[in-house]
N, C-alpha and C positions, 0 to 999 in steps of 0.2 A: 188547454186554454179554458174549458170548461169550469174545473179542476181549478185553475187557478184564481177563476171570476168568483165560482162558491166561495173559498177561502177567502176573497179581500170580503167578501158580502158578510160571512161571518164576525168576521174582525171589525167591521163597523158598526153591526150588532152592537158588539161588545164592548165597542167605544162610546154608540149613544147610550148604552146603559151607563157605563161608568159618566158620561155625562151627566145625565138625570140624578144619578146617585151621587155626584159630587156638592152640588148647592146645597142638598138634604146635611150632606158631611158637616160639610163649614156651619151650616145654620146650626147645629144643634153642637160643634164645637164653638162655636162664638156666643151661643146662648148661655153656655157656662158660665164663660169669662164675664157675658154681661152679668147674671145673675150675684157672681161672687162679686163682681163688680157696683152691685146693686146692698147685696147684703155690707158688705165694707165699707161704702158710702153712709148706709145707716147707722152702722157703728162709729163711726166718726160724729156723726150728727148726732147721736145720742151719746158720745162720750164729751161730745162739746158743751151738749147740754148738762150734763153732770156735772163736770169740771167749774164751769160758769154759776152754779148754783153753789159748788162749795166756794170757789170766790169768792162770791155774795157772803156765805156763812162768815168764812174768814174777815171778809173785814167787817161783819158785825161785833166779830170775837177783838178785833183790833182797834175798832173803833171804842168798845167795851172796856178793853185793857188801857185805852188812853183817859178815857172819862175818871177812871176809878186813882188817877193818880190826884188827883183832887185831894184824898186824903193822904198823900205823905204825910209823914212824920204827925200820924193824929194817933192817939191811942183805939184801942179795937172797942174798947166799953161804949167809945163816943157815935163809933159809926156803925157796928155789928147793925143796927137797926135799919140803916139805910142800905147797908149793902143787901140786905134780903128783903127790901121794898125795889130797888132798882134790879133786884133778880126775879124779881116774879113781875115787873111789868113789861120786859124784853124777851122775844123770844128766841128760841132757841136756844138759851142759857140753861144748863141744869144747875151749874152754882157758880159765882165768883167769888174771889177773897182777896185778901193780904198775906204777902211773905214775909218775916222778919227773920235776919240771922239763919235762911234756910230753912224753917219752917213754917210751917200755915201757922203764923196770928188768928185769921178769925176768916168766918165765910158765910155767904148767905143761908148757906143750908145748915151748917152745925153752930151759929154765931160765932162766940169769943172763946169755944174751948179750941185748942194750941192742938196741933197734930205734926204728924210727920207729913212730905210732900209724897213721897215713896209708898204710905199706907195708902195715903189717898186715893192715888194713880193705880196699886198695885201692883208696881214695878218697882226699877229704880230708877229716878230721874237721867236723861240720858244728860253724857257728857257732849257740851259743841263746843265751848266756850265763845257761847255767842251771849249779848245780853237778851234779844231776842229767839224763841224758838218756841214751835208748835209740835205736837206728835197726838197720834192715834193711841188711841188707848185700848184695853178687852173690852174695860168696865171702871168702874170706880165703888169705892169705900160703901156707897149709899147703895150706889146699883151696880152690882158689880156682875150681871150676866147681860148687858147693854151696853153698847160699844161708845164711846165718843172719843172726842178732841179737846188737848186743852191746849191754849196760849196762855203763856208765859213772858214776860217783862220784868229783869231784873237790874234794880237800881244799885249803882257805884255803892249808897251807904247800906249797902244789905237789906233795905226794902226790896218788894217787888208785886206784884198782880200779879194777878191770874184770872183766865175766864176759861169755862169748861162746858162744851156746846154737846147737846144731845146727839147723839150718832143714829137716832131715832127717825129722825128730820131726814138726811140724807138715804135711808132706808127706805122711806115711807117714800123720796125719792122716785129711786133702783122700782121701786113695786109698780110704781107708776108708767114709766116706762117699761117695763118689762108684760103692762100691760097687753100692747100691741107684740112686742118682740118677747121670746121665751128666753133673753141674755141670761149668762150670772155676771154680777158685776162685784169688782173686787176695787176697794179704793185705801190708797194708805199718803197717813200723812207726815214725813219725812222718812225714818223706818221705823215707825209702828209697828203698831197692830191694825189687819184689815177689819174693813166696814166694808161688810160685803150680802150679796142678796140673793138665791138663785140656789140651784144645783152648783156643784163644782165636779161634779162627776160625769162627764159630758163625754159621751163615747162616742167613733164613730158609727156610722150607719152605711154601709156598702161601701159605694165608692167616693164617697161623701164624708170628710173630715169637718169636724170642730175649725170654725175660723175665730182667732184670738186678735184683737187690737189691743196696744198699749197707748195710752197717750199722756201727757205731763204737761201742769199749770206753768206757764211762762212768769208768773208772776208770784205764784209760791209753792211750796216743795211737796204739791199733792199729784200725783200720782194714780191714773186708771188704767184696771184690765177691763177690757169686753170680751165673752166670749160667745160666739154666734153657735146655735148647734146645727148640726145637718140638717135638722126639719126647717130651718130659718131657709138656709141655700136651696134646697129642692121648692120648697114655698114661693122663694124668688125665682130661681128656675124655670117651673111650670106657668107660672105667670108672663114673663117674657115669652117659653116657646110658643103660645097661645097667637101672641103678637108676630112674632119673625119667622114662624114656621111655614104659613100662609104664605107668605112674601118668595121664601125661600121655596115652596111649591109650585111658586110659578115661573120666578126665576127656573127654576129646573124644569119645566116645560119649553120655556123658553131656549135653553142652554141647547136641547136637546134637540130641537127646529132647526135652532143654528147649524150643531154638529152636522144631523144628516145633513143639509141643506149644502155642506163645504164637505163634505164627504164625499156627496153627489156628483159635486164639481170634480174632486179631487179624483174619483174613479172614473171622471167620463175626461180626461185630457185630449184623449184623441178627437174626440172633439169638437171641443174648446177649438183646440190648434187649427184645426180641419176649417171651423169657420174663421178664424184668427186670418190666416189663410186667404178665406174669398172675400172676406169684408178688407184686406189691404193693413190689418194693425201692425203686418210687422214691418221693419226699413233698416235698411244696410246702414252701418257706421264702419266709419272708415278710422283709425290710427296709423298716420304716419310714422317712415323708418327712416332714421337717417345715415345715411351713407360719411362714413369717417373719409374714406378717401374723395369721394367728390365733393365734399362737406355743403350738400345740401339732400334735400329727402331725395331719396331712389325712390320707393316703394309705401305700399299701405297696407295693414290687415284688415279683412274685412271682416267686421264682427255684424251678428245678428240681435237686434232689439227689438220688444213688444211692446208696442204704446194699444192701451187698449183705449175705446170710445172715450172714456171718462177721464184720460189723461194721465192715468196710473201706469207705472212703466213694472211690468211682470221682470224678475230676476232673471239673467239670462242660464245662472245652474239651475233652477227651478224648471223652467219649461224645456230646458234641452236636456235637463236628465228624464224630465217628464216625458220626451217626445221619445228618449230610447226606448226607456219602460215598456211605452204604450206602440211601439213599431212605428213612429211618424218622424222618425228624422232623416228617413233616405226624402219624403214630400217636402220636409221643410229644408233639408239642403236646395232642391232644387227648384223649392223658391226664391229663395237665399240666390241662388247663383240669377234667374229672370231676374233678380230685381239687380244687381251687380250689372246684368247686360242693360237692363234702362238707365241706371245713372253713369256710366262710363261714356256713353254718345256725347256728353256735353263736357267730355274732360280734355285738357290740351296740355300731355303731358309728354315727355321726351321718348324716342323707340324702348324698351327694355325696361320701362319702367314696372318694378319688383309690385305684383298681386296677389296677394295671399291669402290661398282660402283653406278654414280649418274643413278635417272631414272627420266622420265619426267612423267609430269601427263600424256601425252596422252595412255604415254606406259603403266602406273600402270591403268590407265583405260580400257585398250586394252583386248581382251579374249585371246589374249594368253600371256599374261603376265606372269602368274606362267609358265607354260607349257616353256618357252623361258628359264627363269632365271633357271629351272630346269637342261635345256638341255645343259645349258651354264656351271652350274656344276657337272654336268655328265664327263664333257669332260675334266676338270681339277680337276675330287679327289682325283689324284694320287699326288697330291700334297697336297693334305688337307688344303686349306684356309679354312680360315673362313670366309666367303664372308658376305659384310654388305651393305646393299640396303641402298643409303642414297638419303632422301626424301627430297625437299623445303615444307616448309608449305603449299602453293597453288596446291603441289602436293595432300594434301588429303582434300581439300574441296567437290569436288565432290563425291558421293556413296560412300560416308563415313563406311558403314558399307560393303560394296561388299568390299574397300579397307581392311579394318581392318582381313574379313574372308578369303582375299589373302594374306596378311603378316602371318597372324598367320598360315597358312599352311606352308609357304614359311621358319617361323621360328621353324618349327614342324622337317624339314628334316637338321637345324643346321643352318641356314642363322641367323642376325642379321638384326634389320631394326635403322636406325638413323635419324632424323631429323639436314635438313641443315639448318643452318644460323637461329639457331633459335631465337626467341623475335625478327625477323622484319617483322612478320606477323602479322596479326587480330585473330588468334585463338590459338596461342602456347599452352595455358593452356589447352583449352577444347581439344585437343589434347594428353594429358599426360592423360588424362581419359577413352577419345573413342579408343586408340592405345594402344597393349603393344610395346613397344620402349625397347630398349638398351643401345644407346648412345642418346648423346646431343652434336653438334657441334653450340658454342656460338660462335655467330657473328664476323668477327673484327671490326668491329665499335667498341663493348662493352670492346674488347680486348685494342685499341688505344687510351681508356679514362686512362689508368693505366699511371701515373706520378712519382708513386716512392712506393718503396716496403712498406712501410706504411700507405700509402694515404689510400683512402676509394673510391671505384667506386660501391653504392648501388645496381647499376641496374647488374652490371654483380655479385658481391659478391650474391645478392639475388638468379642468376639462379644458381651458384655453388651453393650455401645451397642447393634449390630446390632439383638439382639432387640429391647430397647425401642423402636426407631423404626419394627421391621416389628411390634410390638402383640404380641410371642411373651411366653408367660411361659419362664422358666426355672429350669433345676433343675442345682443343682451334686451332682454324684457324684463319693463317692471323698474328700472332706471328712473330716479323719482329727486334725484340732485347732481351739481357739477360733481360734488365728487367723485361719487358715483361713474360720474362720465366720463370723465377724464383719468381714473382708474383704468376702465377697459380701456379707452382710449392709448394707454400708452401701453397697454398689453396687448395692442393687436388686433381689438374686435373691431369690425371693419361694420356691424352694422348696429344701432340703438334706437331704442324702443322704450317709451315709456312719458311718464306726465310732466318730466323734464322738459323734454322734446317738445311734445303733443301730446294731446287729449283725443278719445275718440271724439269724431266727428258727423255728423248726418253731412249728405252729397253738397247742399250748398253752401254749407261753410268750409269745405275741405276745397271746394273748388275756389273759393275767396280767401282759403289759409293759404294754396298753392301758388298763389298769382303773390300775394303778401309777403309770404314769408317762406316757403319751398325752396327758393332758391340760395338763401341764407345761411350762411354759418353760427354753429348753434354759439358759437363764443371766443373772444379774441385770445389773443397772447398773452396780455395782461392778467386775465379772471385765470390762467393757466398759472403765472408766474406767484399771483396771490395763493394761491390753493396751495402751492411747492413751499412755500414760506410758511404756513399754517403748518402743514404737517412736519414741515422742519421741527 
C-alpha cells in the first residue's frame, strides 16, 4: 500500500509538472503563428500600399496617354514643342511621344528625330494584340541602367501615344517603406522587367525561413512580391512573447492549482465516498423488468446514484470503479442495500416480486458476503422478494469454487443468482458449468444488432437457444425499441429490460410508475401485426 501511495504521489508530480509546462508550450507555440501572423499582415498592408501607389502611377500614365491624343493626325514639327512643355510639367513622366506606322515620330525628350519603339525600350515591343498595353522595362534609350514603365495606345490609322514613367518614383517608393520593415520588393508590369528594391538574397536564420507574399492589381496587370526575412518574424516574435508570455505564466500557475487541487480529490475517493456516505448524497434507482408472460413488470434493478450538495450527479463508472480501486465498495454496497430496506417499506407490490441487486467482486469475495446479503433479507421478507444477486463475469474469476459454495447457500434460503452482461467476458461458458445460475442477462450490444423481426443476429439467437436447453430464464437489457422487443419477445425471453420499458427511477416515482403503469402491457396486437408488416 505504501509502495503504491508513493507511486500515485509521483505520478502526480509529474502531472502538475507537465501541467505548468503545458500553457508555457501553447503560449510560445501560438506566439509564433501570432507573430507570422503579424509579420503577413504587414506585408499585405505594405503590398496594398504599393500596389495603390502604382494605380495612382498608372492612371497618371493613362490619363497622360488620353490627353496627348489631342494631336492625331498633327505633324511632329507642330507639336514636338509641346510635348516636352507638358512632359516636364507632369510628374512622374521621363518622356512621352507619338507613334507613326510603328515607330516613334517625335517625343519630349529627343523631339522630332523618328526612332525605333524597340531601341527606345531596349527590347522588343511585346506581342498582345491588344490596342492597349503597359510593361516594365530595365531601362530605356536615355537612361537605360533605371527601370520604368511605359503605356502605350495604339490607333486603328497607325498613330498611337505613349507615356513612359520613371521606375524611380516607385523605388524611392520600396525605400520608404522598407524603412521601418527590412522587405525586398520585386514589382513587374505585365511580364516585364522587375522594379525592385532590397536584397533578393534572403536566407534563412535557424529555424526561421524567409516569408514571401505575392499579390496583383485588380484593376491592372501589375503584380508584387514581398519578401519578409527572419529578423522581420523573430522582431514580431519577441514582441508578442513579451505580451502573451506573462499571461501564459499565469495561466500555468493557475493550471497547476487546478491539477493538484483534482488530483487531490482524485487520490483521496475514499473519502469523498466515506463522507458521500454520511452526508446521505447517494439514493437508490430503481429500473423496472417486464415480465413477457405476466405482461406486466415482475421485478426492478436496483441501481446506485450520486447526487452531490450542488446537484451535480457523479457518473455511476467513475465512483464505483473508483470505490473498487480505493477498497470502499463492500461500504458502499451496504449502504446501497440500508437504503433499499428504507424505500421498500412504502412499496405495495405482489409476493415474488423480482429485486435485483448488483454485487461486485470484491464484495462476493468478501467473508461476510453471505452473512450481509442474509441480513439484508431478513429485514425485507415481510415483503417476500425474490431477491437475484446479479454477477458481471469478472465477478467470478476469482475462488471460483469458494464463489460457487456462497451462491449455492445463498440460493439454498430462496435468493436467485444471474449473470450480467453475459458473452462479453472470457469465460461465460465455463461458467454455465462451475455455477448453478438462474437467469441470463444478454448484453445490449447483442440486443442493438436486431434489424428487423426476421433478420438473423447468430450470436445473440445462439445464447437464447443456450439458455432454453440449459432451463435458464432470460432477461434482455438495454432494449431501447418495439423492435427490439418484440424480436426477444417471440424468441422466448421471458423477461425485458430497458428505456423501452422504463427508465431508472428514484423510490417516488417508481412507486407512482407502479400504481400507473406496472400493471400494463407494454403493447397491443396491432403495433405486433404493424412491426410483422414492416419487416415483411
Amino acid at each position: 500500500m505504501v509502495s503504491r501511495l508513493k507511486n500515485k504521489k509521483d505520478s502526480a508530480r509529474l502531472i502538475i509538472i507537465i501541467a505548468g509546462l503545458l500553457p508555457l508550450i501553447i503560449g510560445i507555440f501560438f506566439t509564433g503563428i501570432d507573430a507570422r501572423h503579424t509579420v503577413q499582415q504587414q506585408q499585405i498592408n505594405a503590398a496594398s500600399t504599393l500596389l495603390s501607389q502604382a494605380e495612382r502611377m498608372s492612371d497618371s500614365a493613362w490619363d497622360m496617354v488620353t490627353e496627348l491624343r489631342q494631336f492625331q493626325h498633327q505633324p511632329c514639327q507642330k507639336i514636338a514643342g509641346q510635348l516636352q512643355r507638358i512632359g516636364a510639367l507632369n510628374a512622374y513622366f521621363r518622356t512621352i511621344g507619338k507613334m507613326e506606322q510603328g515607330k516613334i515620330a517625335c517625343s519630349s525628350a529627343f523631339g522630332s528625330t523618328p526612332g525605333e519603339l524597340k531601341e527606345m525600350i531596349m527590347r522588343d515591343p511585346p506581342v498582345t494584340g491588344k490596342a492597349w498595353w503597359s510593361l516594365s522595362i530595365a531601362g530605356t534609350s536615355g537612361v537605360p541602367d533605371r527601370p520604368a514603365v511605359i503605356f502605350m495606345r495604339q490607333l486603328p490609322d497607325g498613330e498611337g501615344f505613349w507615356s513612359v514613367i520613371d521606375g524611380q518614383y516607385l523605388i524611392d517608393f520600396m525605400r520608404a517603406i522598407s524603412s521601418t520593415h527590412l522587405y525586398y520588393f520585386r514589382m513587374v508590369f505585365s511580364d516585364g522587367a522587375p522594379v525592385s528594391f532590397g536584397n533578393p538574397q534572403i536566407a534563412a536564420s535557424g529555424w526561421f525561413e524567409p516569408m514571401v507574399y505575392q499579390a496583383s492589381s485588380s484593376r491592372y496587370p501589375i503584380s508584387v512580391t514581398l519578401v519578409a526575412p527572419p529578423a522581420e518574424l523573430i522582431a514580431a516574435w519577441r514582441q508578442v512573447i513579451f505580451i502573451i508570455m506573462p499571461m501564459a505564466a499565469i495561466f500555468s500557475v493557475v493550471l497547476m492549482l487546478l491539477v493538484a487541487n483534482w488530483l487531490q480529490r482524485r487520490l483521496s475517493w475514499r473519502d469523498e465516498i466515506r463522507r458521500a456516505i454520511t452526508s446521505g448524497q447517494f439514493r437508490a434507482h430503481y429500473q423496472p423488468v417486464y415480465d413477457n408472460q405476466l405482461q406486466c413488470c415482475s421485478g426492478a434493478e436496483v441501481l446506485l446514484r450520486w447526487i452531490t450538495p450542488d446537484g451535480n450527479v457523479v457518473r455511476p463508472d467513475i465512483f464505483i470503479g473508483a470505490a473498487e480501486a480505493e477498497g470502499m465498495i463492500v461500504p458502499l454496497t451496504r449502504h446501497l442495500l440500508d437504503l433499499v430496506v428504507k424505500d421498500v417499506q412504502s412499496w405495495q407490490v405482489a409476493p415474488r416480486f423480482h429485486l435485483a441487486i448488483n454485487v461486485a467482486a470484491d464484495h462476493l469475495q468478501h467473508p461476510e458476503f453471505v452473512s450481509d446479503m442474509l441480513h439484508f433479507a431478513e429485514r425485507v421478507k415481510h415483503k417476500q422478494f425474490l431477491i437475484t444477486l446479479e454477477l458481471t463475469e469478472r465477478s467470478l474469476i476469482r475462488e471460483g469454487h469458494e464463489v460457487a459454495r456462497k451462491l449455492d447457500r445463498l440460493r439454498g434460503y430462496g435468493m436467485k443468482v444471474a449473470i450480467d452482461d453475459f458473452g462479453t467476458g472470457h469465460c461465460s461458458l465455463s461458467y454455465l458449468q462451475t455455477f448453478t445460475l438462474d437467469y441470463l442477462k444478454i448484453d445490449r450490444g447483442f440486443i442493438n444488432a436486431i434489424e428487423s423481426l426476421e433478420g438473423r443476429t447468430p450470436v445473440l439467437d445462439a445464447i437464447i437457444q443456450l439458455s432454453h436447453q440449459l432451463e435458464l430464464k432470460v432477461l434482455g437489457e438495454g432494449v431501447e425499441n418495439a423492435l427490439q422487443f418484440h424480436y426477444l419477445q417471440r424468441r422466448g425471453v421471458v423477461y425485458i429490460q430497458g428505456y423501452y420499458y422504463a427508465r431508472p427511477m428514484g423510490n417516488a416515482a417508481l412507486i407512482a410508475w407502479l400504481t400507473e403503469q406496472g400493471m400494463q402491457p407494454v403493447e397491443d396486437a396491432s403495433t405486433l401485426q404493424t412491426l410483422q408488416e414492416i419487416s415483411a
